[in-house]
Backbone as CSV, one residue per row, in Angstrom:
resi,resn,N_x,N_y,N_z,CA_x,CA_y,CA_z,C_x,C_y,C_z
1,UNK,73.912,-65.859,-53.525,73.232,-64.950,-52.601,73.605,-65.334,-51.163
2,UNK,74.255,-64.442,-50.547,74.522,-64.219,-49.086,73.319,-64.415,-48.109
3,UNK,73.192,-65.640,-47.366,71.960,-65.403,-46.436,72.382,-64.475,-45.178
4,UNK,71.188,-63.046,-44.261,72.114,-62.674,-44.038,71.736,-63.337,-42.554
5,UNK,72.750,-63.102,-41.851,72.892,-63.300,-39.959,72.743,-62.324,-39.103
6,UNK,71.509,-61.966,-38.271,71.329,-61.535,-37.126,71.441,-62.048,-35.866
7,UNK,72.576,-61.966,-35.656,72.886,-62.611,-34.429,73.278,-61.430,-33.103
8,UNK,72.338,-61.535,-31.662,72.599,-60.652,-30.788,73.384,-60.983,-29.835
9,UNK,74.274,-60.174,-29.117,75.492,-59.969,-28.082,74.633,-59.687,-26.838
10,UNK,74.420,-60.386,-26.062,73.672,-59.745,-24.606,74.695,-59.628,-24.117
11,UNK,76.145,-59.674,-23.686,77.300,-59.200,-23.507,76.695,-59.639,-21.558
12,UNK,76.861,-58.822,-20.712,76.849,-59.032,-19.330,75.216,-58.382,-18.689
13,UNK,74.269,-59.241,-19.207,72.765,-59.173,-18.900,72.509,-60.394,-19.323
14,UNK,71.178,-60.150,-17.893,70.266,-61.367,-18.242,70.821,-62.762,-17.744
15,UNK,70.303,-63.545,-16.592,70.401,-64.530,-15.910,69.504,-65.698,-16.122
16,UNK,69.393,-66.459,-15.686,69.525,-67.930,-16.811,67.636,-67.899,-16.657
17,UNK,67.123,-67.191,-15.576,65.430,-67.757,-15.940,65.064,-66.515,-16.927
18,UNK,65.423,-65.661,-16.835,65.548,-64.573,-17.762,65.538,-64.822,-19.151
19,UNK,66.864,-65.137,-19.015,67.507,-65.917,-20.420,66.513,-66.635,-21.247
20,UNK,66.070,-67.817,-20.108,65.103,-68.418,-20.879,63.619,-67.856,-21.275
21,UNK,62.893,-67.077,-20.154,61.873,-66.832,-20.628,62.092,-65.836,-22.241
22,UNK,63.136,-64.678,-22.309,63.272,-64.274,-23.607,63.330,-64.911,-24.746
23,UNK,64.367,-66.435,-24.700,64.360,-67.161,-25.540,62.995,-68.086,-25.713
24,UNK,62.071,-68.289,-25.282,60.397,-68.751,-25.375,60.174,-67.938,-26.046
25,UNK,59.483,-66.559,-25.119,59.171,-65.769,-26.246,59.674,-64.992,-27.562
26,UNK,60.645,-65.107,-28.101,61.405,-64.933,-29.564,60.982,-66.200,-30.183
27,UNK,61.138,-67.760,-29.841,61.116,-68.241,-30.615,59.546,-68.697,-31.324
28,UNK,58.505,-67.691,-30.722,57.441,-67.845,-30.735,57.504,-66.829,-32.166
29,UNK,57.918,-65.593,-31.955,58.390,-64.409,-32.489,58.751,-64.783,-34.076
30,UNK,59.721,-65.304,-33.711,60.092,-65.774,-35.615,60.260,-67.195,-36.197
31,UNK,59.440,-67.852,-35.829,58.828,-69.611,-36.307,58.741,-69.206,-37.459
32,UNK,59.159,-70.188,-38.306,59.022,-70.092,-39.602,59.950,-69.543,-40.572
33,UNK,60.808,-68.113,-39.919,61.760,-67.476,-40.759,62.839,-68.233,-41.064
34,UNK,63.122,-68.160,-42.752,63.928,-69.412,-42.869,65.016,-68.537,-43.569
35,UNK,64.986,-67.550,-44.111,65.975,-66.722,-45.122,66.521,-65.863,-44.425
36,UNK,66.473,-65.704,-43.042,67.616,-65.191,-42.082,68.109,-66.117,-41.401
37,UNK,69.595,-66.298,-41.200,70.054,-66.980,-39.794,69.814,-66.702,-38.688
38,UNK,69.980,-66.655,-37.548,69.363,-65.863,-36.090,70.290,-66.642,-34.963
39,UNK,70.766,-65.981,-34.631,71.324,-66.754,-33.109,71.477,-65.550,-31.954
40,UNK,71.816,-66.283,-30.827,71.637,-65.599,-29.796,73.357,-65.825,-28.919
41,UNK,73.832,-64.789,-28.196,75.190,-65.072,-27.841,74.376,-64.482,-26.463
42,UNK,74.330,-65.241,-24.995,74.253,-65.338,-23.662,74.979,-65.404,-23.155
43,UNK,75.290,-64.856,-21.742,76.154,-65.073,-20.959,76.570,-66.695,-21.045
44,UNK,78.089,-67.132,-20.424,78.152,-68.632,-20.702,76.893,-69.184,-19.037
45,UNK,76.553,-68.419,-18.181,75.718,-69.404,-17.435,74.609,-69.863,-18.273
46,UNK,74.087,-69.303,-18.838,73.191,-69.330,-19.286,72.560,-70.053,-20.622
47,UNK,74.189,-70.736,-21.303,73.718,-71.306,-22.448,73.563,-72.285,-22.470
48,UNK,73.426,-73.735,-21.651,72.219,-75.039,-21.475,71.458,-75.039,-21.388
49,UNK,70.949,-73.497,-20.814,69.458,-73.857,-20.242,68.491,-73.257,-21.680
50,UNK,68.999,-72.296,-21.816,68.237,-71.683,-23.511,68.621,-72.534,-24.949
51,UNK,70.034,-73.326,-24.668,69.820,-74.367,-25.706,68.884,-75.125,-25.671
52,UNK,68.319,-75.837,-24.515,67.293,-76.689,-24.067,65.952,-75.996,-24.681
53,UNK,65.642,-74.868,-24.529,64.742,-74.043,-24.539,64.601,-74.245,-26.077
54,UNK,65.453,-73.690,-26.714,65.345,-73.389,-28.452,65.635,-74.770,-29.106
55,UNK,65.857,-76.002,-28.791,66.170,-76.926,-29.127,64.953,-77.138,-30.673
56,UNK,65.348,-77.294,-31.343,64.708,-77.597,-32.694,64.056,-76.362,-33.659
57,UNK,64.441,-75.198,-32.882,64.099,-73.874,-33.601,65.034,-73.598,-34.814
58,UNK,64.459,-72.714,-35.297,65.493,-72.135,-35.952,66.178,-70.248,-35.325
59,UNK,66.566,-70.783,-34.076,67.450,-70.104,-33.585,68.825,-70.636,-32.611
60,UNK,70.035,-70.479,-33.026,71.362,-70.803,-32.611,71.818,-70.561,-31.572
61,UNK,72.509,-70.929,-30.828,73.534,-70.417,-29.668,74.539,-70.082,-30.170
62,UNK,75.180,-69.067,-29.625,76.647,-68.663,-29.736,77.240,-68.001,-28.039
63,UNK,78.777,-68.669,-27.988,79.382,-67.745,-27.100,79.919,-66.920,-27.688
64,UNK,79.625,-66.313,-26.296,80.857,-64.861,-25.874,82.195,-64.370,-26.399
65,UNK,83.027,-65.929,-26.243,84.187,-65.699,-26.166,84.731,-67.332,-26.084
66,UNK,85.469,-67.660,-26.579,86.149,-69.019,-25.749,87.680,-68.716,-25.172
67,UNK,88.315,-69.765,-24.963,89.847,-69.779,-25.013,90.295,-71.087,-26.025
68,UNK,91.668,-71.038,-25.972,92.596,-71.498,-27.330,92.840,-72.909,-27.195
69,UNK,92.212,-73.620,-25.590,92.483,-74.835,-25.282,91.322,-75.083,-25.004
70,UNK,91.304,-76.618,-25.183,89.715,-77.226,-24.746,89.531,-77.669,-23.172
71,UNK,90.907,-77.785,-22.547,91.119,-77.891,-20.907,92.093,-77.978,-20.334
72,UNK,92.614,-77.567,-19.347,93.938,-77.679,-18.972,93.801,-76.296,-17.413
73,UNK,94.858,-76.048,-17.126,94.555,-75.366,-15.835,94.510,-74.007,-16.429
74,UNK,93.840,-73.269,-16.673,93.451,-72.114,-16.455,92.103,-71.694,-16.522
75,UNK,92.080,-71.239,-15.262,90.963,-70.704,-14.257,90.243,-69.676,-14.986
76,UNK,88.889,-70.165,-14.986,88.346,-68.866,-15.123,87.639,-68.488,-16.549
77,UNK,88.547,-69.879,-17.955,87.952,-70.082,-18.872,87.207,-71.252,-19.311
78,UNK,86.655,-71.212,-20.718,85.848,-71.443,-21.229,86.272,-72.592,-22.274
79,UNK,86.205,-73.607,-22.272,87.192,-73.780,-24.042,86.092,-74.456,-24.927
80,UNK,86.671,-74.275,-26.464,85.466,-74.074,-27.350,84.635,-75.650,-27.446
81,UNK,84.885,-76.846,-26.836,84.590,-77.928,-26.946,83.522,-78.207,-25.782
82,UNK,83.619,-77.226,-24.798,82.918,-76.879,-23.784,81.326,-76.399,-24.209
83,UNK,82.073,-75.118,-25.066,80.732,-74.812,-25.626,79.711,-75.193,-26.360
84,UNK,80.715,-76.097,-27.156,79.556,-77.271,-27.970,78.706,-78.124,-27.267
85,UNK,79.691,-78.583,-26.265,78.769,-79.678,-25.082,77.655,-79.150,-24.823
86,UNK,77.659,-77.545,-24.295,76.967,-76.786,-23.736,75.192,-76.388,-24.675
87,UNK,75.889,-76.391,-26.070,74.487,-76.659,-26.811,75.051,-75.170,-27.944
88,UNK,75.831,-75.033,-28.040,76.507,-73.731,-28.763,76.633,-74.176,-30.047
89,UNK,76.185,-73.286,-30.882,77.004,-73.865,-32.638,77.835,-72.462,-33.194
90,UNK,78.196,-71.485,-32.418,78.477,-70.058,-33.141,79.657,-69.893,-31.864
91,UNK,80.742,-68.971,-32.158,81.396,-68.519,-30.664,81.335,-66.765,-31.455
92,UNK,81.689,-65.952,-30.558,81.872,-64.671,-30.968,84.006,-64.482,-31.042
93,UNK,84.804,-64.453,-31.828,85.640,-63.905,-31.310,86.516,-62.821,-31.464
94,UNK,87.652,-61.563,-30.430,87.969,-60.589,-30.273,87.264,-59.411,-30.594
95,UNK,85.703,-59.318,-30.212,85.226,-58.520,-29.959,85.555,-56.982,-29.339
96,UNK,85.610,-56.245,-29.339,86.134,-54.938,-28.952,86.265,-54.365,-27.178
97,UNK,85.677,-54.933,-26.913,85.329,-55.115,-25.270,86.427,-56.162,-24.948
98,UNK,86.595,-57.403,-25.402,87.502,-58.177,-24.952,88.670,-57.565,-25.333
99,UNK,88.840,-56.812,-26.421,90.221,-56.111,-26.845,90.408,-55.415,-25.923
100,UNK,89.685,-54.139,-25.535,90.002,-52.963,-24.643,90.057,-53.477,-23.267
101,UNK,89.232,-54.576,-22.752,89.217,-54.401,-21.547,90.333,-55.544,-20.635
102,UNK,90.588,-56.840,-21.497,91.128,-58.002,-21.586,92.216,-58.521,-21.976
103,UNK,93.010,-57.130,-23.021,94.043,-57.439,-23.502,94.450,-58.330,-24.351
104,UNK,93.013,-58.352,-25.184,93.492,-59.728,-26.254,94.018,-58.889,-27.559
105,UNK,94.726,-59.558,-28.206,95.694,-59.089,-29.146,95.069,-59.872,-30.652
106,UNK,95.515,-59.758,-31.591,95.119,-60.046,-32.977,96.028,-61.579,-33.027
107,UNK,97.157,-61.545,-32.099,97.647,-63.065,-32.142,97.180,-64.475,-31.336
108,UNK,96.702,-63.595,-30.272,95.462,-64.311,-29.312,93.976,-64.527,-30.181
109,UNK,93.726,-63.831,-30.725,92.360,-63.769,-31.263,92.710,-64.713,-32.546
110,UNK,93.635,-64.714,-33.126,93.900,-65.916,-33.888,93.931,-67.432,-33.540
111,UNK,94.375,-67.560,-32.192,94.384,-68.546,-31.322,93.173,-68.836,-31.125
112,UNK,92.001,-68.008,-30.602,91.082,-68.602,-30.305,90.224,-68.886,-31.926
113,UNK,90.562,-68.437,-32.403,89.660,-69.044,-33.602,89.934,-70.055,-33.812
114,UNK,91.529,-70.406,-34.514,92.017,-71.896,-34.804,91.336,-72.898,-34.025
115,UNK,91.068,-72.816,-32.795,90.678,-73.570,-31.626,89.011,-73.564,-31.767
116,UNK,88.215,-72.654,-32.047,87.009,-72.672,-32.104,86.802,-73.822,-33.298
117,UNK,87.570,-73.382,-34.654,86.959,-74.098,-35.377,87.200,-75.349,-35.690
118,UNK,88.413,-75.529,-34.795,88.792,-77.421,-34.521,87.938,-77.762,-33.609
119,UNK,87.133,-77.337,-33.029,86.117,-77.830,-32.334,84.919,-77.400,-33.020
120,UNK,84.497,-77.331,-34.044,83.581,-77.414,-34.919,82.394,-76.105,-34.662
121,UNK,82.823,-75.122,-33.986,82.123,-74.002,-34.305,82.493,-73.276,-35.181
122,UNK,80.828,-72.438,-35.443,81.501,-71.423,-36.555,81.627,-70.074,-35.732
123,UNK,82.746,-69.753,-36.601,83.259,-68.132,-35.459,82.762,-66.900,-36.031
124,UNK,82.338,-66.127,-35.204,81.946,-64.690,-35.885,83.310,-63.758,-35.481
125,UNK,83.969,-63.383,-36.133,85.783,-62.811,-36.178,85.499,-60.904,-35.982
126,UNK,85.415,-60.522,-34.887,85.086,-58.840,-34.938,86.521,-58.103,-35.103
127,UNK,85.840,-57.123,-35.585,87.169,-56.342,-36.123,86.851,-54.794,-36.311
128,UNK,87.700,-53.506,-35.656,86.517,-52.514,-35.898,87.995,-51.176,-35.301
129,UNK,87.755,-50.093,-35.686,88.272,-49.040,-35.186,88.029,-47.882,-34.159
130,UNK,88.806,-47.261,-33.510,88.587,-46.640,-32.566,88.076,-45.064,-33.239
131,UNK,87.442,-44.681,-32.717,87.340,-43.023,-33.081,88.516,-42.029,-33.306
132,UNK,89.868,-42.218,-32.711,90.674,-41.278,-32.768,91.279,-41.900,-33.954
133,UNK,91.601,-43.407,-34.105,91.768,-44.288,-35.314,91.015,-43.696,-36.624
134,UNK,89.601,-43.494,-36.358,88.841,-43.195,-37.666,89.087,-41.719,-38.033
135,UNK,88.889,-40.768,-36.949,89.280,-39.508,-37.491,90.864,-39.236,-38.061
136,UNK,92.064,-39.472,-37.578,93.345,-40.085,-38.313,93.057,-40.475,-39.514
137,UNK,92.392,-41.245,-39.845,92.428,-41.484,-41.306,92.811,-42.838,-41.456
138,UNK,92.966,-44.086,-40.211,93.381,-45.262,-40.197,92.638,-45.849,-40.078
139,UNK,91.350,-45.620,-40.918,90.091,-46.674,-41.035,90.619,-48.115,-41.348
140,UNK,91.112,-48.493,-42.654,91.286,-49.502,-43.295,92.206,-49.516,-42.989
141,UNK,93.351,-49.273,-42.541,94.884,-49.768,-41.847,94.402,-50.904,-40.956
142,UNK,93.590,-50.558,-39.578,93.877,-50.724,-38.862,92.500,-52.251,-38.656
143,UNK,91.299,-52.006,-39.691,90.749,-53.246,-39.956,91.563,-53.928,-40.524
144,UNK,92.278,-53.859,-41.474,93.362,-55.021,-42.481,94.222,-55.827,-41.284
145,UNK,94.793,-54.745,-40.699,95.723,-55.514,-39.716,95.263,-56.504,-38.551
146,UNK,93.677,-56.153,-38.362,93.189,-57.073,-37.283,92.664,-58.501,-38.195
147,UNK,92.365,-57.961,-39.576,91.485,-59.236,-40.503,93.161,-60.162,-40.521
148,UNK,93.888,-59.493,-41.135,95.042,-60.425,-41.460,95.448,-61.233,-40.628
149,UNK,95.695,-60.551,-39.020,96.429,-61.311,-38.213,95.446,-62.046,-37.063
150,UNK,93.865,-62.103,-37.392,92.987,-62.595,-37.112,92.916,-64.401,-38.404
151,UNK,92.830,-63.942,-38.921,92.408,-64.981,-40.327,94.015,-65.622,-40.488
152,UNK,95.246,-65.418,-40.029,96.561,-65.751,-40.589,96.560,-67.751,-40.251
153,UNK,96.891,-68.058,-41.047,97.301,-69.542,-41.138,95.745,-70.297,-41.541
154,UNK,94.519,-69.539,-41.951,93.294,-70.351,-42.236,93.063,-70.539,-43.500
155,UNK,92.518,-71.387,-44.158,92.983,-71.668,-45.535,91.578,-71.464,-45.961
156,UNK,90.440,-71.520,-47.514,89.899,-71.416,-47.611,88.561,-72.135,-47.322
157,UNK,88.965,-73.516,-47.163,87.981,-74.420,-46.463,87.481,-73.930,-44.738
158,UNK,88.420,-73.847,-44.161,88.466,-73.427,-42.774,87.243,-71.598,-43.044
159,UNK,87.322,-70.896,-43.975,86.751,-69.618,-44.195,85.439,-69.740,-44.315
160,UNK,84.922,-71.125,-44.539,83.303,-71.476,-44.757,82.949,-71.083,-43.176
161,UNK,83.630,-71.555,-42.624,82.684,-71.530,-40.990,82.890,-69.749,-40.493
162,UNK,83.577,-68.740,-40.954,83.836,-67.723,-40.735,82.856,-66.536,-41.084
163,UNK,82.741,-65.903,-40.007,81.897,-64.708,-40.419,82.953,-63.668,-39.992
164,UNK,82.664,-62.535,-40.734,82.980,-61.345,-40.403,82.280,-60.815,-40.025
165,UNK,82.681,-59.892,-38.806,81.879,-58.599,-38.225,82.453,-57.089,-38.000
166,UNK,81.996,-56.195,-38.877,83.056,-54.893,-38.487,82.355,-54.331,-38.117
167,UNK,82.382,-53.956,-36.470,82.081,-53.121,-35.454,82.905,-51.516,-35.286
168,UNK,82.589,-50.770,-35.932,83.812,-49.482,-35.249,83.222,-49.460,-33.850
169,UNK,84.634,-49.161,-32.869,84.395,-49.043,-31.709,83.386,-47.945,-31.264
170,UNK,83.600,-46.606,-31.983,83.108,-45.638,-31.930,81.629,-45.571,-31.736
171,UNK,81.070,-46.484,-32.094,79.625,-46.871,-32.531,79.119,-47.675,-31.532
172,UNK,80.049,-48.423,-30.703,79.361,-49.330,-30.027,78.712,-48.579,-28.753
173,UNK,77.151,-49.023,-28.718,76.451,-48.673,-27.171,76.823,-47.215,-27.099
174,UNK,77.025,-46.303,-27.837,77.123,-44.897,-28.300,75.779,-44.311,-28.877
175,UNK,74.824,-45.017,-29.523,73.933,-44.165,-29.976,74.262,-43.641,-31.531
176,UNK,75.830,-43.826,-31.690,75.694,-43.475,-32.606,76.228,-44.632,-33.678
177,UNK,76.097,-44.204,-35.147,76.027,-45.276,-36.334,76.766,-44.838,-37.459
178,UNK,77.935,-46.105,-37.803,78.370,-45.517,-38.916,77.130,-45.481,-39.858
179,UNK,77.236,-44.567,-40.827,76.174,-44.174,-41.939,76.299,-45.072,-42.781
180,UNK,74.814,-45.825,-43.695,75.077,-46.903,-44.348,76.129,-46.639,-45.406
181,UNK,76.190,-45.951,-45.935,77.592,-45.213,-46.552,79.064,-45.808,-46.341
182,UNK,78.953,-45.242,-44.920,80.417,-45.778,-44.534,80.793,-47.090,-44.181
183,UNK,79.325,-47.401,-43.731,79.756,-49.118,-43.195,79.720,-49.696,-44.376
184,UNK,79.093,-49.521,-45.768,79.417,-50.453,-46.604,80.542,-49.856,-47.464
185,UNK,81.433,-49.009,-47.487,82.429,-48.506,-47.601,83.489,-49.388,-47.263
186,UNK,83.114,-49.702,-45.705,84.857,-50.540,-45.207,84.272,-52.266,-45.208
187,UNK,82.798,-52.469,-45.475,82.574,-53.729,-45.792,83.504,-54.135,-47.061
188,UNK,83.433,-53.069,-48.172,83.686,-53.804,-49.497,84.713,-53.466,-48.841
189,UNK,85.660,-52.653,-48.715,87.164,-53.083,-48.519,87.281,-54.446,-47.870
190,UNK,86.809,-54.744,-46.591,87.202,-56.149,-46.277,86.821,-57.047,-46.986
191,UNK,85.926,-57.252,-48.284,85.851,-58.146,-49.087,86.615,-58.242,-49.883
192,UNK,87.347,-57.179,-50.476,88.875,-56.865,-51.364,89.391,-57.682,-50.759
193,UNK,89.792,-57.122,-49.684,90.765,-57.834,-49.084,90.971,-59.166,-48.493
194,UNK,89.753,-59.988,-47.964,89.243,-61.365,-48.274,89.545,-62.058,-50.031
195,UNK,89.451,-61.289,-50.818,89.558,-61.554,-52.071,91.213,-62.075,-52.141
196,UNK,92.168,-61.070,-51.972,93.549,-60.948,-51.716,94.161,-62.157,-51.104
197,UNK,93.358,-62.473,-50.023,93.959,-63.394,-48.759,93.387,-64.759,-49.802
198,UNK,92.243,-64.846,-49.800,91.495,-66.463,-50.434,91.290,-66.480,-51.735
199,UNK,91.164,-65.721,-52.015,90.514,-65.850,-53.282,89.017,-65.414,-53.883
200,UNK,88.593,-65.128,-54.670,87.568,-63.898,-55.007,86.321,-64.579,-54.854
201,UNK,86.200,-66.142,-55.300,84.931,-67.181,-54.673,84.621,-66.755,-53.615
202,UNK,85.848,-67.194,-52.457,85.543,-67.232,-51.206,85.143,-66.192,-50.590
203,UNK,85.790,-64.700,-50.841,85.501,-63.637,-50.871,84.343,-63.628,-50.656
204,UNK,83.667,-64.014,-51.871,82.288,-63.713,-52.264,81.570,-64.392,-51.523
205,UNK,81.735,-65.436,-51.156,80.951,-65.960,-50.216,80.687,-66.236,-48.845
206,UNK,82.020,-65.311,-48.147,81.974,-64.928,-47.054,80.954,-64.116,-46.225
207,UNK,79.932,-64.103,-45.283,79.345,-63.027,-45.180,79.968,-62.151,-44.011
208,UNK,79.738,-60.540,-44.173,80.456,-59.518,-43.185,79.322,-58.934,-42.409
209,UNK,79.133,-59.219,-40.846,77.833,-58.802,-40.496,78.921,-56.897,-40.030
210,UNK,77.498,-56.229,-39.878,77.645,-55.156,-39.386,77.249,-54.939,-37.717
211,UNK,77.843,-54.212,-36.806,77.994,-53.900,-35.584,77.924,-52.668,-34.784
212,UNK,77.305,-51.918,-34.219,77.418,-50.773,-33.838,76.328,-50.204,-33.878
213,UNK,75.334,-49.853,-32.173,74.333,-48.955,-32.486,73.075,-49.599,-33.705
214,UNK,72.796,-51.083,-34.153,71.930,-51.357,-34.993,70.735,-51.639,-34.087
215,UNK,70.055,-51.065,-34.187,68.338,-50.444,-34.118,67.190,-50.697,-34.981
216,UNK,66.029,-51.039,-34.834,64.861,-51.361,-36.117,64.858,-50.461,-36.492
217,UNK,65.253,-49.047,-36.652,65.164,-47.583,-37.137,66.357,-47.799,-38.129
218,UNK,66.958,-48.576,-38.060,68.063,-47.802,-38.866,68.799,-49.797,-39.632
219,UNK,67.995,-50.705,-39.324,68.704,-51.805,-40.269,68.279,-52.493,-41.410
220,UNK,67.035,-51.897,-41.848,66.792,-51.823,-43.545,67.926,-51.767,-44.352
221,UNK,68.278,-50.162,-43.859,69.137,-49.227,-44.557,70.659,-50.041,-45.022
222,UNK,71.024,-50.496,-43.142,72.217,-50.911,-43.201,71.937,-52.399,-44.214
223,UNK,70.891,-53.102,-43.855,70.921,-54.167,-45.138,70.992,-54.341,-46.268
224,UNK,70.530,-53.212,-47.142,70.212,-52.843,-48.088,71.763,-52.617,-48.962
225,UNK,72.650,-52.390,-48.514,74.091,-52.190,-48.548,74.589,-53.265,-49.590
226,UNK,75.179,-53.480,-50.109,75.718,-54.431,-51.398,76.538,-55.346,-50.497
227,UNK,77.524,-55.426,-49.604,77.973,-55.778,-48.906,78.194,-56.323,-47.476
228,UNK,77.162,-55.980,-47.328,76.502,-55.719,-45.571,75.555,-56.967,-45.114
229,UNK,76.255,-58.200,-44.616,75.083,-59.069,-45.026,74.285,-59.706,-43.800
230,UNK,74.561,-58.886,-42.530,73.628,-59.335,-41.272,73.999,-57.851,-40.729
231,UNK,73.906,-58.661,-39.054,73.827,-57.203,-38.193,74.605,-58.400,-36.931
232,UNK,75.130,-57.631,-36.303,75.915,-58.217,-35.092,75.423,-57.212,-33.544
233,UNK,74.476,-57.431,-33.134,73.590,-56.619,-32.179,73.846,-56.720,-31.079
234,UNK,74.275,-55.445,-30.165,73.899,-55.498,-28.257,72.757,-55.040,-28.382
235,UNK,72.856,-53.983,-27.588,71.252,-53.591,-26.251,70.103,-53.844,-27.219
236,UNK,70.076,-53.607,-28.975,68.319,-54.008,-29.427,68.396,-55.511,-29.443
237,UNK,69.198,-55.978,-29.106,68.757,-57.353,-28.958,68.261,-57.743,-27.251
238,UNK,68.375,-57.074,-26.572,68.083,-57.415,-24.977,66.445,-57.364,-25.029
239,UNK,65.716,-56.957,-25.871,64.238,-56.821,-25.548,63.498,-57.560,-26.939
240,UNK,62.809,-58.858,-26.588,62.604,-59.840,-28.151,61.726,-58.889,-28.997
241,UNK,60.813,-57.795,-28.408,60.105,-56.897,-29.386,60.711,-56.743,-30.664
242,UNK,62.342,-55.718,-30.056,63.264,-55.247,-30.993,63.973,-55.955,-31.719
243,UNK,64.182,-57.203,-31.386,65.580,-58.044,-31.747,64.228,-58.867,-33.062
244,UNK,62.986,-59.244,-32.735,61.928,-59.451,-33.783,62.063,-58.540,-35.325
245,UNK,61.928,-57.149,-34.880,62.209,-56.331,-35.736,63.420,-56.529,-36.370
246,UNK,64.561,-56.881,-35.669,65.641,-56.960,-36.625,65.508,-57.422,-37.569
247,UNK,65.270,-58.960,-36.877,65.293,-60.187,-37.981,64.076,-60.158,-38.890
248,UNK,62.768,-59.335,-38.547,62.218,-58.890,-39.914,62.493,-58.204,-40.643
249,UNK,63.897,-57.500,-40.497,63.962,-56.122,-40.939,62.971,-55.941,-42.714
C-alpha cells in the first residue's frame, strides 16, 4: 500500500513571518496524521525559519528547485546540500514553470536530480503536457520523454527516494482539472512505463502524486484513483484552512 503525499508548492508567495505563522497554524491543524505524508515547498528565504518552526512535526520541508552542484560560482543558485543544511528533506524538480519560464530541459532536470539525491533528498520529478500537446494527441509521448530523460542513468535503489508528479500544464492555476478519469489514465501509463524502465516491484512502489487545479472539492475523487497516490498543490495550499482539507481529504 502506497502512503499517499500531499505536498504544497507556494511557488513565489509568502515571506518568512508569514511563512511561519502558516506553518504554526497547520501544524496545529494535522498533529497526529500519520497515514499521509505532508510537506511544504517555500520560497528558499524562507525555509530555516519554518524548519525551525515544524521541527519534530510530522510535516516536511521541500525546495523549489535546486541546482546540479553543491557550490561553485554560479550566482543566483541554490545547491541541494544547501538545502539540507537549511532544514529541507524533499526538493521539487523541473516543474513546469521552471520549464517554460527558465529553460530547463529534461537533460538539466536530470542533472538536478542526480545531484539532489547524492545529497540525500528525496525528489519529487514533475512531468506534464501542454494543452496544444494534449489536444494533438501527444499526451503520453511527451510524458514518456520527460520520465525517461528525467529518470535516465537512476537505477532502482536510487527510485526509492523518487516521487512522481504529473502536472498537465493545462491545468495548472487554470481552474481547470484533468478529470479523475484522465489523470488516472496517464498515471497508470507512467507506472507501465516505470515498470519497463525498473522493474514491476519498483513500479509498484513508486508513488505518482497528481498536480493541477487540486482543490478540497475535487481530491477525494482524484484519490480515489487506483493510481493516483498524493496531490502536488499551488494556490489551495496558500491558505492552512484548505491545504487541512487536503490532507484530510
Amino acid at each position: 500500500m502506497r502512503k499517499k503525499f500531499i505536498a504544497g508548492n507556494w511557488k513565489l508567495y509568502k515571506n518568512v513571518s508569514e511563512a511561519v505563522a502558516f506553518a504554526k497554524d497547520l501544524k496545529a491543524r494535522v498533529a497526529g496524521i500519520d497515514k499521509v505524508q505532508i510537506a511544504l515547498a517555500p520560497p528558499f528565504t524562507a525555509i530555516h525559519a519554518i524548519a525551525a518552526e515544524l521541527k519534530g512535526s510530522n510535516i516536511e520541508i521541500a525546495g523549489q528547485d535546486c541546482f546540479w552542484e553543491n557550490e561553485g560560482a554560479f550566482t543566483g543558485e541554490v545547491g541541494p546540500a544547501m538545502l539540507r543544511e537549511a532544514g529541507a528533506t524533499q526538493v521539487i524538480i523541473g516543474h513546469s514553470e521552471r520549464r517554460q519560464y527558465f529553460g530547463e530541459t529534461d537533460a538539466t532536470v536530470n542533472k538536478k536530480l542526480k545531484a539532489a539525491l547524492a545529497a540525500g533528498l528525496g525528489a519529487i520529478l514533475c512531468v506534464g503536457e501542454s494543452l496544444a500537446e494534449r489536444e494533438a494527441g501527444k499526451t503520453f509521448e511527451v510524458v514518456s520523454v520527460q520520465t525517461r530523460g528525467g529518470l535516465d542513468g537512476l537505477n532502482e535503489q536510487q527510485m526509492q527516494s523518487v516521487v512522481l508528479a504529473y502536472e498537465p500544464v493545462w491545468a495548472i492555476g487554470t481552474g481547470r482539472t484533468a478529470s479523475p478519469q484522465q489523470a488516472q489514465e496517464v498515471h497508470a501509463a507512467l507506472r507501465k512505463l516505470l515498470a519497463e524502465l525498473f522493474g514491476a516491484q519498483t513500479a509498484d512502489s513508486i508513488r505518482i502524486q497528481y498536480g493541477g487545479s487540486v482543490k478540497p472539492e475535487n481530491v477525494a475523487e482524484l484519490m480515489a484513483q487506483a493510481d493516483i497516490d498524493g496531490a502536488l498543490v499551488g494556490g489551495a495550499s496558500l491558505k492552512a484552512d484548505s491545504f487541512e482539507k487536503l490532507v484530510k481529504f
